[in-house]
Every structure is written in structure tokens, then in C-alpha cells.
N, C-alpha and C positions, 0 to 999 in steps of 0.2 A: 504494500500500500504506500502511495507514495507522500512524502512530507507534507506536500500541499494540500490533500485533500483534508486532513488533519486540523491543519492550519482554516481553509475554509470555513470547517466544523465549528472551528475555537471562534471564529472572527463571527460567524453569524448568532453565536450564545452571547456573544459579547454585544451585539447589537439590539438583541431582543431584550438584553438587561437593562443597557443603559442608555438607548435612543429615545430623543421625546418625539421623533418623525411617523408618523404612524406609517407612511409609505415604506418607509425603511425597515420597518418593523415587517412589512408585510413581508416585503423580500426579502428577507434573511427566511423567514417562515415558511418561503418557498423553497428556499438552497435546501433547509432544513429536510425538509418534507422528500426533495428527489435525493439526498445523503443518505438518509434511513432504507432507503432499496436497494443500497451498496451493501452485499452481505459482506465484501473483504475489508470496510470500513466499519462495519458493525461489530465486526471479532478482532477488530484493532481496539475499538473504545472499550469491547468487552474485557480486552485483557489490561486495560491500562484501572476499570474500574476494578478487577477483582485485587491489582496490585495494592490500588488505594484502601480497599477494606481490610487485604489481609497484614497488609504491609504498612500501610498508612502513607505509602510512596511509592511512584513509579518512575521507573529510569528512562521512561519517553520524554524526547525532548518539549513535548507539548501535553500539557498535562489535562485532560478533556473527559470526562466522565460521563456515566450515563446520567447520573445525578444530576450534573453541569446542565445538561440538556435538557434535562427535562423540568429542574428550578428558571430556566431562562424562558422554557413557555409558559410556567407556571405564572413570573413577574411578570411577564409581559397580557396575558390575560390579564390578570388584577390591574396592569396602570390602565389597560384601554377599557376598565368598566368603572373605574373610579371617576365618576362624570359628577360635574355640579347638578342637581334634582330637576332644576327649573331646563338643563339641555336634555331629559330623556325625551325620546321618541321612537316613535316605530319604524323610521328610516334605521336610525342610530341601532336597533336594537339585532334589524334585520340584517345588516351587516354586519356586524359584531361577531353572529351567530353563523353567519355564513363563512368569516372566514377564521376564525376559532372554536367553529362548533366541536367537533372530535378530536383537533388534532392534538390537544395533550391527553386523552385516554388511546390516542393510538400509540405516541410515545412510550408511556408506563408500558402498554402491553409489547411490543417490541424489547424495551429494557428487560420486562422479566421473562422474555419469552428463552430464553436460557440457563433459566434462575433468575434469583431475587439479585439485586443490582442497586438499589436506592436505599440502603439502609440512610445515608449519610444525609438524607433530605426528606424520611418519610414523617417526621413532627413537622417540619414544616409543611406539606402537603396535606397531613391531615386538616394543620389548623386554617392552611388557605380554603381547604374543603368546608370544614363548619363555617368560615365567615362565607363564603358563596351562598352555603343553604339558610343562614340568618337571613342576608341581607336581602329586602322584596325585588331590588331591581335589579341583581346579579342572579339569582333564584330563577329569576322571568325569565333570565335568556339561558342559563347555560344551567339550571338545577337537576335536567334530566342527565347530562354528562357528566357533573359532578356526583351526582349518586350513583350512575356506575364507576365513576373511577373510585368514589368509596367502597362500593361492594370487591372489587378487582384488588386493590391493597387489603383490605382484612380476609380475601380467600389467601392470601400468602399467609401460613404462619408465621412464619420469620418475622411478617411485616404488624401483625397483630399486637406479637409479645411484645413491641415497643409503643402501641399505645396503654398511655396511664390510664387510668383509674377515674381522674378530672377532665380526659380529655374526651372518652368515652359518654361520662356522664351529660357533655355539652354536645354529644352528637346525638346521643338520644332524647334529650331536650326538644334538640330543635325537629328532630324525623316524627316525634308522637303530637308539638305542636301542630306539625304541616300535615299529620293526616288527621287530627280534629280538625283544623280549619279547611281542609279541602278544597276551597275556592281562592279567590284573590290571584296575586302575581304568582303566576304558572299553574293556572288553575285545571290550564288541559295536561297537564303533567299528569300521567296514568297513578291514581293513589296505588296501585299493585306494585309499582317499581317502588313507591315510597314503605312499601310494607315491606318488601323484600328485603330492602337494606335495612330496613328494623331489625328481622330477622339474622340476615348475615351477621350485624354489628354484635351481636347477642350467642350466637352459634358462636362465632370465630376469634371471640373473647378467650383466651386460656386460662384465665383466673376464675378467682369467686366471684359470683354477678348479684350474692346477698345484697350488698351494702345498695344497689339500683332498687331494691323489691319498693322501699316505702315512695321514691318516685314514680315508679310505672304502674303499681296498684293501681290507681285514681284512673290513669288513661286508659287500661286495658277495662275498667269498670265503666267506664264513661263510652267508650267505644262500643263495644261488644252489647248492644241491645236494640233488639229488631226492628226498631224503629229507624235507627243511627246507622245503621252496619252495613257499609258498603262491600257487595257481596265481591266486586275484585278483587279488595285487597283483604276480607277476612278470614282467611285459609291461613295466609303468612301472619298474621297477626295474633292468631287464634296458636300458629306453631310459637311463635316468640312467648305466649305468653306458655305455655306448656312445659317448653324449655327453660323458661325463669321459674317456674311451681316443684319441677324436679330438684335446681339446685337449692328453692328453700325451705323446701315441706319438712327437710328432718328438723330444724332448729324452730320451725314455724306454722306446724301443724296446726295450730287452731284457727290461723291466719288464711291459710290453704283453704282447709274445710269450709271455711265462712263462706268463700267464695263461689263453690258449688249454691248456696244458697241467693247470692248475692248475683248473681248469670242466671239464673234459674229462667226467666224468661228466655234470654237467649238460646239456653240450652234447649230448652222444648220447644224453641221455633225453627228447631233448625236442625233436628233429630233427621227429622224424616230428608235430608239434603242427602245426596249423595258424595264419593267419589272422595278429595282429598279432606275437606269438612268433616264428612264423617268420619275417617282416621283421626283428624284430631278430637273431634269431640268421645271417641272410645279412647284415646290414649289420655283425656281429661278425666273420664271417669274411671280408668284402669287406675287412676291415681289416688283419685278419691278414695272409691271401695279400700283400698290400704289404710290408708288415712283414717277412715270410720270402724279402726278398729283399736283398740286400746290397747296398752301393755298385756293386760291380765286376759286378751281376749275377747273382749266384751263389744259388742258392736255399739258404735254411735249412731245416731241417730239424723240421717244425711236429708237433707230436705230433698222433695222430687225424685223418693227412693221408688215408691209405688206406679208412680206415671213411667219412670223407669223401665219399670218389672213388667208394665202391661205393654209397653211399645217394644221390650224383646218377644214377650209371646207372640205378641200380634206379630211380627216379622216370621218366627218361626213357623205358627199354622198359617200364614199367606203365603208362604214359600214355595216356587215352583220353579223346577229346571232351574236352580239358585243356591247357593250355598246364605246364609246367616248374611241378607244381602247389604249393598254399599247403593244401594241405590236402584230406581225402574229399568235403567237402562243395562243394566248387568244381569236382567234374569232371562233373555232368550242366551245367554251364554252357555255352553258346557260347564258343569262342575269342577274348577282345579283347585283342591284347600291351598293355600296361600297364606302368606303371614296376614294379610287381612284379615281373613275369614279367622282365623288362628285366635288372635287378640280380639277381636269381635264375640266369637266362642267363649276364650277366657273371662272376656267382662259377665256375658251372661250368665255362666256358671260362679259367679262371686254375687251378684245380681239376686240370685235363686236362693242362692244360701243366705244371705243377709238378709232376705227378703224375709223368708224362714224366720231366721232369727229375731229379727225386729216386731214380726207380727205376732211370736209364739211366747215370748221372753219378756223380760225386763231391757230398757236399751237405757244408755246413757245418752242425754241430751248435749246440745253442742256447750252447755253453762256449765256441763260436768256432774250436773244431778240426774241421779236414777229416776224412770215411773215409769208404768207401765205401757205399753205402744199404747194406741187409739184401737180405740173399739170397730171402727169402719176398716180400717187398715187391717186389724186380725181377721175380721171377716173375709175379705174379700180375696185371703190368700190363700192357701193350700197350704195346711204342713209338708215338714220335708216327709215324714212319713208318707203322706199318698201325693210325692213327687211323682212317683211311678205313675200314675193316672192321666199326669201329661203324656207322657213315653206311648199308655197304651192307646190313650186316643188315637194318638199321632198315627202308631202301629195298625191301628183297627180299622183306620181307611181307607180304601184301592188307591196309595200313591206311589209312583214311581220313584225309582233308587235315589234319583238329584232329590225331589222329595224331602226323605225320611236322609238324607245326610246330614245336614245342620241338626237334627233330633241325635243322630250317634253321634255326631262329633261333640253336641253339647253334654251328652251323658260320659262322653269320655273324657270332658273336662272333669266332670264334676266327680267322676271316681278316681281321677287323680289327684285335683287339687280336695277336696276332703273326703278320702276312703272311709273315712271314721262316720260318716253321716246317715251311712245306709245299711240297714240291717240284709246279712247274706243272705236268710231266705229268698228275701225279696229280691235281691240281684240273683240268686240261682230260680229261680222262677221266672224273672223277665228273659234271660239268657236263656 
């Protein structure tokens, strides 16, 4: 690779840095742009950055990083959008966007497209990243790029473990802001893409994400009700919050549980949804049922335990050519059990037994005091003893194999997660 091109490389970062010309700005951003499809100048820069990280210096005479390149598009974006209020315009906004709309998320992805490359300038990216998605008139133009170029640095771990803790918390600020308010500057901004990077930022976190829980409560409560819930972005929203309840339900179980009570609308309006929804909403209540049960054993007593119980039956006797289904459009399918059906099955049979439990027993309350269930609620259940009664109904009608599988796979949960609940006669009689 020759000196010069090098040199080029250097002289066009330098111009993007420190030019007030915008024309000149542009073309350096053009040299830039045909440089990067040089692969034998790309594996020059590559070797001079991994110098700088491992080395902290390189013996090239022109010292040019991926970093370099990719902080000189970065400043150079932020001067040409730091505009006085009174010159925005939709001239102004529409070129802006046209001639720096991707080209620093194509940057990053080329840099890492060999590995991580940018350690040496990812605090600063992150932070130019949150002041984009604050501010309403940088947001307007460039908020859909910016949140993929957030999602694209927290999929690198490398690049995660160096965000803190405070910088984190100002980026989920502003992403749970911008999907309550939904409208205003970048209003056609898809709120899915703003859900997703909620998500990522939260997945791709490698520490404790406790110390977030007393901030996102309020959002994801605020959010998440069928009146509010934009059904784009509820899927990712509904997974971020699932993935926050995992890492805090052992330290904070009575705080979790509340919240089965506190979604409770949500949750039964949106049961009968299919597809990625309902995985989360089973992987919400897989969580739960754990949760609703105490040291000693003893089941709690989970609001919309009953409506529960009656929406897995009802699934199970309407089942056709279907396994324990995800929804209408999955029942002209063939039968294949799957981790779907699998965790689906599992909730049911914790469902069954609890259900039992709560309607036949004493249960503890979410306050921590004992009394006895409700009188309507013991009615309308089955002991576990004539479980069996579901089974032989099921049995006792002309249905076909797909049929009667969600009926064996749910008994075959339930004699392994509590063998202890069934009397053998009675499993050597159904058998």
C-alpha cells in the first residue's frame, strides 16, 4: 500500500475534524467513502489500529486508526447539526440526512467487520449517541441511525463491558422517554426499532441491571396496558422487561409478584395473541408460578390465577391438528413439540397444580397472611385427585393423534414435575 494513500486517509480525518467549510467537509467524506473499498488500505489501518491497542504505538510512519476515522465522522456530524433553533428547516434537515445519513454506521460496521477496532473512542460514541437521541432536532434527522449504530456497538461485547453503569442509565432514560412519547420530532421513527435497542441495551449489558429495576418499573407499568401498547414494539418491550424480572426476582420477589397483579389487564388482553407475544407472556408466567411459591412450599396466592387455568383448558379441549397452541395461524400445521410447545406445556402443568393447591388448601396472600382461597375459586376447580377426569374426557372423544398430544405431553409434564401428586392406582388405570 502505498504512502500516499495513507496520507490521503490522514489529511481527509483531518479535515472532517477541523474544517468550518461545509463543502470541504463534504469532500473529504467523499475520499473517505471510495478509501473504505480499498481492502489493501483497510488491512493497513487495520494493522496500525490493533498496534495502537495492543501496543499503544505503531511504527507506521502515519499514525491513522480506525478510531481516527471514525471520531472525524462522528465530529463532523455533530458540528453540521449544531445549528442556531431559529435556522432549522426542512431544506436544512433534508440534506443533512442525505449526505450523512448512514455513512458513520457504515464506518463502525466496516471497522468491526474484523473485530472490535474502536475501543479507544467507544465512551465517546456512546455519549455522542445519547446526546443525538436527547436532543428533538438531531433525533429528527438522524435518530433512526443513531439507534442502530447503538444497537451495533452493545452487540460487541468487548464494546458493552466499557459502558458504565451512568452511562447506561442515560441511555435508557432517554429510549423509555421516546417510546412513551411516541410522537413529536421523529415521530415516523418505527417505535419497534426504539424497542429493540431497549432490549439490546439491557440483553448486552454484562453486569447486574438490579440497581435500573426502581427506574424502569414505572415505564414498563405505564407502557404495557391495552389501551397504550403499541403492538410493534410490544414483543421487545415485553422481552426487556422479562429479562430485567429474571435478574431481580431473587433479591425482589414480592416486587416481581406485584407485578403479575399490576399487568393483569394487559396480560388477559393479550393471552389469546399469538407467535413471539405469547412466548413472552409464558416465559412471564413461567416466572411467576416460581415466584408464588414460598420457602416452606406453600403456594401464594397470584392474582388472575383462575382466568389462567380456564384459558389453558380452553386451549387444550379446542385443540386441533395443534400442539398446546401459539396462536390460529399455527393449527393447520403438522405436530413438531418444540421448545415452544415444551414451556407452554411446563406453565400448564405448574398452572394445574397450583390451581389445585390454591382452590383445595390454605394459600398465603401477596401481605404474607394465610386464609382460606375463595369459595367461587374452590368451586369451580377440580381437585388434583379427579385430574384424571380431564385426561379421560379428552380420551373418551373420537380425536385424532395431533388431538390428544398437548393432553400426553401435559400429563407428562405433570408426572415429572410432581410425581408425588398422583396416586398409582390411578396412573396404573389410566395407563
Amino acid at each position: 500500500m502505498s504512502f500516499g494513500a495513507i496520507k490521503d486517509l490522514y489529511a481527509a480525518c483531518v479535515t472532517l475534524k477541523d474544517s468550518t467549510k461545509t463543502k470541504e467537509k463534504k469532500d473529504a467524506l467523499k475520499h473517505l467513502s471510495e478509501h473504505i473499498n480499498n481492502a489493501r488500505l483497510c488491512a493497513e489501518v487495520d494493522e496500525i489500529s490493533v498496534d495502537r491497542i495492543k501496543r499503544g504505538k505503531s511504527d507506521k510512519p502515519v499514525q491513522i486508526t480506525w478510531a481516527n476515522v471514525v471520531q472525524s465522522v462522528a465530529n463532523c456530524i455533530s458540528t453540521e447539526t449544531h445549528v442556531d433553533p431559529s435556522k432549522k428547516n426542512a431544506t436544512r434537515q433534508t440534506s443533512l440526512k442525505r449526505d450523512f445519513g448512514d455513512v458513520l454506521r457504515r464506518f463502525i460496521r466496516v471497522a468491526d467487520s474484523r473485530g472490535p477496532r474502536l475501543f479507544d473512542c467507544i465512551d465517546t460514541l456512546v455519549t455522542q449517541v445519547a446526546d443525538f437521541l436527547e436532543d428533538e432536532f438531531r433525533f429528527g434527522i438522524f435518530g433512526g441511525e443513531y439507534m442502530t449504530i447503538l444497537s451495533d456497538l452493545c452487540g460487541v461485547q468487548s464494546y458493552a463491558n466499557l459502558i458504565s453503569p451512568g452511562k447506561l442509565k442515560d441511555l435508557l432514560r432517554i429510549l423509555t422517554f421516546r417510546l412513551q412519547r411516541g410522537g413529536g420530532a421523529g415521530a415516523s421513527l418505527d417505535q419497534a426499532q426504539k424497542a429493540r435497542t431497549l432490549l439490546t441495551l439491557l440483553v448486552s449489558y454484562p453486569f447486574d441491571v438490579t440497581a435500573f429495576y426502581d427506574d424502569l418499573a414505572p415505564f414498563f407499568i405505564a407502557y404495557l396496558r391495552p389501551e397504550t401498547r403499541d403492538s410493534r414494539s410490544v414483543v421487545s418491550v415485553f422481552a426487556a422487561l422479562n429479562h430485567l424480572l429474571r435478574s431481580v426476582c431473587v433479591n425482589r420477589r414480592s416486587e416481581v409478584r406485584q407485578l403479575a397483579q399490576t399487568l393483569y389487564p394487559f396480560l388477559s388482553a393479550s393471552w389469546s395473541s399469538g407467535g413471539d407475544l405469547k412466548e413472552q407472556l409464558v416465559a412471564f408466567y413461567r416466572l411467576q408460578m416460581r415466584l408464588h411459591v414460598s420457602d416452606t412450599g406453600d403456594v401464594i396466592a397470584m392474582h388472575g390465577l383462575p382466568t389462567l387455568y380456564d384459558a389453558i383448558i380452553r386451549e387444550l379441549q379446542q385443540a386441533r391438528k395443534a400442539k398446546l397452541s401459539f396462536g390460529k395461524d399455527e393449527r393447520t400445521r403438522p405436530v413438531q413439540p418444540d421448545y415452544h410447545s415444551r414451556t407452554l406445556t411446563d406453565l400448564a402443568a405448574d398452572v394445574l397444580i397450583q390451581t389445585d393447591q390454591a382452590g383445595t388448601a390454605l394459600v398465603i396472600a401477596a401481605d404474607g397472611t394465610s386464609a382460606p382461597a375463595e369459595q367461587s375459586f374452590r368451586a369451580k376447580r377440580r381437585k388434583l385427585s379427579g385430574l384424571f377426569e380431564l385426561f379421560w374426557e379428552a380420551f373418551a372423544e373420537e380425536l385424532n393423534a395431533n388431538a390428544l398430544l398437548p393432553w400426553l405431553q401435559l400429563l407428562e409434564a405433570l408426572l415429572v414435575k410432581h410425581p408425588r401428586a398422583f396416586a398409582l392406582p390411578q396412573l396404573a388405570q389410566f395407563v
